[in-house]
C-alpha positions in Angstrom: -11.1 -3.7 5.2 -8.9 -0.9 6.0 -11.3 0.5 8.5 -11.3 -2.7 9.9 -7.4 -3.0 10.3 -7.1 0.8 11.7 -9.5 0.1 14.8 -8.0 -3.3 15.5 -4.8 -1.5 15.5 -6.0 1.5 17.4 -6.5 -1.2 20.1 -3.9 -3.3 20.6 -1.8 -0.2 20.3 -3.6 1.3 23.3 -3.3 -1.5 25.5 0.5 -1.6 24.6 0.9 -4.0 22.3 2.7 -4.6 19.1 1.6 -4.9 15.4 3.1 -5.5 12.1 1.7 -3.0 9.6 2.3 -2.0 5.9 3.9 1.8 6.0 5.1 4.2 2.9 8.1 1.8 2.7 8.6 -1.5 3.8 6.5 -3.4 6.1 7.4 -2.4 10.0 6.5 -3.3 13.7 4.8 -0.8 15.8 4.0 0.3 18.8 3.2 3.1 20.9 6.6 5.4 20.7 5.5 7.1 24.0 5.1 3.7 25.9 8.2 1.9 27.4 7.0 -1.0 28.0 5.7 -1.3 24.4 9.3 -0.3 23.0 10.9 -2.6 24.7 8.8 -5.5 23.7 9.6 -4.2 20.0 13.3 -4.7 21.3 12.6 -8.5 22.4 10.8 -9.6 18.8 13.9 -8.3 16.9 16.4 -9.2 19.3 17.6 -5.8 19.0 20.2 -4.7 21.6 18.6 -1.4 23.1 21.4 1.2 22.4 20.1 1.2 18.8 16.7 3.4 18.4 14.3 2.5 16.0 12.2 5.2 13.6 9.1 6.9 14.4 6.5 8.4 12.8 4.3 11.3 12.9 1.5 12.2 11.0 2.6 15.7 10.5 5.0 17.9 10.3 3.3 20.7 13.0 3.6 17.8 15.5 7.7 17.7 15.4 8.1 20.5 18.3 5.9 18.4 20.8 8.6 15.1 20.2 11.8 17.8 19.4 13.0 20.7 21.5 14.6 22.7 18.9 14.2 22.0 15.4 16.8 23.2 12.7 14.9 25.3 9.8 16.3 22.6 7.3 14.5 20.1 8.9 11.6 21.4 8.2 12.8 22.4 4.7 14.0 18.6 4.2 10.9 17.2 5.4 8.6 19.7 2.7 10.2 19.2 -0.4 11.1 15.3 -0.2 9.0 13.7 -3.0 9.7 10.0 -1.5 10.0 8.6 2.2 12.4 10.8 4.2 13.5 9.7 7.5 15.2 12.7 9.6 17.4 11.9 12.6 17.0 15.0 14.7 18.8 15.9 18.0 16.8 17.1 21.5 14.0 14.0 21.2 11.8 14.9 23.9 8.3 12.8 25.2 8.9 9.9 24.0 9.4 6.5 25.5 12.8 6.8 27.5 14.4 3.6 26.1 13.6 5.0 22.4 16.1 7.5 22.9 19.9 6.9 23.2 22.9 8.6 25.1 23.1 11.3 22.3 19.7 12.4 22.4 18.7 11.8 18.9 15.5 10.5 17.7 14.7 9.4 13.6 11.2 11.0 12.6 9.5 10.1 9.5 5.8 11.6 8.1 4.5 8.5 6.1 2.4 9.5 3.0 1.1 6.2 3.4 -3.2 6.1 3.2 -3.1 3.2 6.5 -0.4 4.8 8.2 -1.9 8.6 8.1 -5.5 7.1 9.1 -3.8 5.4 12.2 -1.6 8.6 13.2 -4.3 10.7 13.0 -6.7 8.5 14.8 -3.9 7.1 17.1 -2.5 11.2 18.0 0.7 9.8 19.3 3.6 8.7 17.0 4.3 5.3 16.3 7.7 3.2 16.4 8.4 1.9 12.8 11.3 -0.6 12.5 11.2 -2.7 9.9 9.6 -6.6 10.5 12.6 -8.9 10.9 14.9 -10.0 13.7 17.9 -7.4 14.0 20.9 -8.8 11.2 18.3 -10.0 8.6 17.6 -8.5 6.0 14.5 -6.2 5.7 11.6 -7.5 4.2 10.2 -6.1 1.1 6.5 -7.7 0.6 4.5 -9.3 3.3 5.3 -13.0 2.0 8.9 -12.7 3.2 8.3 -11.4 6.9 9.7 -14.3 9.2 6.3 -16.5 10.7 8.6 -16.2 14.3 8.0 -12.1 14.1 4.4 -12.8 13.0 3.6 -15.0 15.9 5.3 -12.7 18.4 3.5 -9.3 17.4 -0.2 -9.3 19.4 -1.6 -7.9 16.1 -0.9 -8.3 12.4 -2.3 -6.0 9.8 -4.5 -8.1 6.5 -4.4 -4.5 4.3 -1.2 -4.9 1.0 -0.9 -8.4 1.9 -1.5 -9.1 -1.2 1.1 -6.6 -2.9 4.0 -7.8 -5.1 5.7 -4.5 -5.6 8.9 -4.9 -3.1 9.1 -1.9 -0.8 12.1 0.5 -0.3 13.4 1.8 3.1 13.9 5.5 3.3 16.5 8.2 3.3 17.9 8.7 6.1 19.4 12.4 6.6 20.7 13.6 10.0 20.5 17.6 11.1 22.7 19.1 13.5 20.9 21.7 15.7 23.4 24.6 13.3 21.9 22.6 10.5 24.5 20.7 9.7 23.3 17.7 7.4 25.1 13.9 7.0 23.3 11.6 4.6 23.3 8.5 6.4 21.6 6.1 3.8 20.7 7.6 0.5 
């Protein structure tokens, strides 16, 4: 079933379209994080307003100097030794979608150890925007069952793999790094 979910996926992100899709933490919305159009149709379903960014992964860390000019050795460092989902604001984003980026440059990276979301990464070889799957001032939803049916209807693709899961999810950490290394926790 999995398979199943990564090629339907696969397509739909392709041709620039949205999903919802079970990630490492909480269940998100994707798209194509190189694809503007695609970003800023993530922006309508949330009702977002577009100066906020939204995460993005990558399926590996030796992909973080193709999406970040200069990266700060902790980074690195962070991203090696975190034993649960790590999300690293980084400055000097680079190739990705222009409206994913705001005034200051930054762009938040996460490498899911997630089995779906690693299988579609690798298969995808493009990061992926990951915000989590409610409108923008609700709260995050922490099992399938409590995603709004509105955000469900709007995405052109929702994922059947951990439907079925009970655990609630957690977001990440979110740590930012200064280009001299400096490091702000911004949600523990």
């Amino acid at each position: 079933m999995m398979e199943e979910d990564v090629n339907k996926s696969l397509e739909v992100l392709k041709n620039g379209g949205t999903i919802v899709y079970p990630t490492d933490t909480i269940w998100g919305i994707g798209c194509d994080a190189t694809n503007p159009k695609a970003v800023e149709k993530v922006f309508q379903i949330k009702n977002r307003p577009s100066q906020k960014s939204f995460i993005i992964l990558l399926n590996s860390i030796k992909y973080l100097n193709k999406y970040i000019l200069e990266i700060p050795d902790v980074a690195e460092q962070l991203f090696s030794v975190a034993d649960n989902p790590l999300t690293v604001v980084l400055p000097g984003a680079k190739n990705l979608a222009h409206n994913l980026i705001p005034e200051e440059g930054t762009i938040a990276l996460r490498i899911p150890q997630d089995t779906f979301c690693q299988t579609l990464l690798s298969r995808f070889k493009k990061p992926i925007v990951s915000t989590s799957a409610n409108r923008s001032g609700d709260s995050a939803p922490s099992v399938f069952s409590e995603i709004n049916q509105q955000i469900l209807k709007k995405v052109d693709y929702v994922v059947n793999w951990r439907r079925s899961e009970t655990t609630p999810g957690q977001p990440s950490s979110i740590i930012k790094v200064g280009l001299n290394g400096e490091v702000e926790i911004i949600r523990d």
